[in-house]
N, C-alpha and C positions, 0 to 999 in steps of 0.2 A: 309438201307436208302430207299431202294424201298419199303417197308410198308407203310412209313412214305408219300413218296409220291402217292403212291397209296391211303392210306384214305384223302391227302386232295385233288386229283382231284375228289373222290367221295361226298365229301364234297361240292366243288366247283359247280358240276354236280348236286347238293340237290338242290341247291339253285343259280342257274345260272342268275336269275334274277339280285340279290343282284350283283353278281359276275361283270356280265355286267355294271353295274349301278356304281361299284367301275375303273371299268378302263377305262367307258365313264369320271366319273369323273377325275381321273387322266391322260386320255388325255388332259382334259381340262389344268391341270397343268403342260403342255409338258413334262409327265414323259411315261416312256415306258412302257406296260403290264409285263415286268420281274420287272422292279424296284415298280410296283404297285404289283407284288404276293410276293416280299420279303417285305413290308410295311407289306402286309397281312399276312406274316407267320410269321414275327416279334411280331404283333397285336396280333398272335393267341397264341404263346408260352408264351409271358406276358400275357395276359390275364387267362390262361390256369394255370401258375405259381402264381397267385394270389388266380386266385377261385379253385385249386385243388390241395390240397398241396403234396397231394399225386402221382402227377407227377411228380416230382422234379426228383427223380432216370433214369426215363423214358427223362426229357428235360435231362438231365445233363449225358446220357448214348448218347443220340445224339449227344449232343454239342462234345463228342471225336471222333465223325466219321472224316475222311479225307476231308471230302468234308466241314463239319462243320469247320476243323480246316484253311482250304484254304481260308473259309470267311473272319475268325477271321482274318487272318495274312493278309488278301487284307483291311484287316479296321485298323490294328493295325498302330502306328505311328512309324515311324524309331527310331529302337533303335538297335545302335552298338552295336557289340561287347563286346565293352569297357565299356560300359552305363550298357547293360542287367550284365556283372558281376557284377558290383555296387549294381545293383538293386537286383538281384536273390536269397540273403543272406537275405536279406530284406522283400521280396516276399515268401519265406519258412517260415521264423519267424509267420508273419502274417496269413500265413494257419493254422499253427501250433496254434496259438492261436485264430481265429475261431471255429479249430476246439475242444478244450480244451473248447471253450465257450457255442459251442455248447453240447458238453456231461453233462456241467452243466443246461443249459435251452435250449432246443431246437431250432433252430433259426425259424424253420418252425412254429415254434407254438406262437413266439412271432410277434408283430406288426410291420408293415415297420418302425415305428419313433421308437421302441427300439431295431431294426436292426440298423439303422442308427445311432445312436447314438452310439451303441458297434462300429460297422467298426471304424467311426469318432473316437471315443474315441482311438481304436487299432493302428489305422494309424497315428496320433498324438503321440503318447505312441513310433511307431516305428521309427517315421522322426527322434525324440529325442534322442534315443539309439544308432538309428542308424545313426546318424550324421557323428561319422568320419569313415564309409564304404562309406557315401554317398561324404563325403570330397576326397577321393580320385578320384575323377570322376568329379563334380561339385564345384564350388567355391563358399564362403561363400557369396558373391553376390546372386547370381542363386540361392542359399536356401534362402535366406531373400528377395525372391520376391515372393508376392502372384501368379502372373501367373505360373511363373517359376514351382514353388510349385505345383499347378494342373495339368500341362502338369507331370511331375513325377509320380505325383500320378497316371494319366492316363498309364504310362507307366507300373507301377506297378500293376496294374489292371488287364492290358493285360498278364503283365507275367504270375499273378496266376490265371486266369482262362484257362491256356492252362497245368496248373499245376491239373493232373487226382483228386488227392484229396482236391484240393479248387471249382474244377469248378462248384460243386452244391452251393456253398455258394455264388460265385458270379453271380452265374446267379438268386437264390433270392435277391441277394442286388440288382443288376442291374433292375430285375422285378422293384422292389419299389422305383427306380429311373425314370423309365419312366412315363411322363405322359400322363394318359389316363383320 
């Protein structure tokens, strides 16, 4: 990780201007110059993951450092014990068929809207199979609510990007989620 951080204070240092100019701005929004260089290294890795596809191994070799994985889990949403077994049968299937999708067309090579729509499509496919693993956990209530439903999904999201063989997949879906 100290590479990592070493090329973006020299980065930072290129271009100090800008730099200045992003955290006078985000004082203005009472945010603090740390939570204004994680904006900006969030910014830099999607951005970065968009125009270069060929970094994905390089983001997705970071995303399993420790210090990477301490963020994830200070962002991630509580999920018991009880919950992540539910979910984690679920969460495998899922990689497992990213990655099966991707051997047939590459996800890197196709567009965010027919990423999105394979996930969409996958995740729908598993909520459905996966029903009575998710019934042991949840109640038929709690699946037949839309919020409900996206908090889960969020939750399964988090599982399989902490999952070494899904994390490059979700950190391009996640890219072509954000908007820039």
């Amino acid at each position: 990780m100290q590479l990592t951080q070493q090329l973006f204070t020299e980065a930072m240092q290129h271009d100090s201007v800008a730099v200045l100019a992003m955290m006078e701005k985000g004082a203005k929004q009472n945010l603090q110059p740390q939570q204004v260089g994680q904006a900006l290294g969030r910014d830099v890795v999607v951005s970065l993951s968009k125009t270069c596809l060929a970094s994905l191994p390089l983001i997705t070799r970071l995303s399993q450092t420790e210090q990477a994985q301490q963020a994830i889990i200070a962002q991630q949403p509580t999920i018991s014990e009880a919950e992540k077994k539910a979910l984690q049968p679920l969460a495998t299937h899922l990689c497992t068929q990213l990655a099966l999708a991707d051997a047939k067309a590459p996800l890197a090579k196709q567009t965010p809207a027919q990423r999105n729509t394979l996930f969409t499509d996958l995740i729908k496919k598993e909520f459905a199979t996966g029903r009575p693993q998710l019934l042991r956990y949840y109640s038929a209530a709690q699946l037949a609510e839309q919020t409900r439903m996206e908090e889960i999904g969020q939750k399964l999201a988090y599982i399989m990007i902490a999952q070494k063989n899904c994390a490059q997949y979700m950190l391009l879906l996640g890219a072509d989620n954000v908007d820039k």
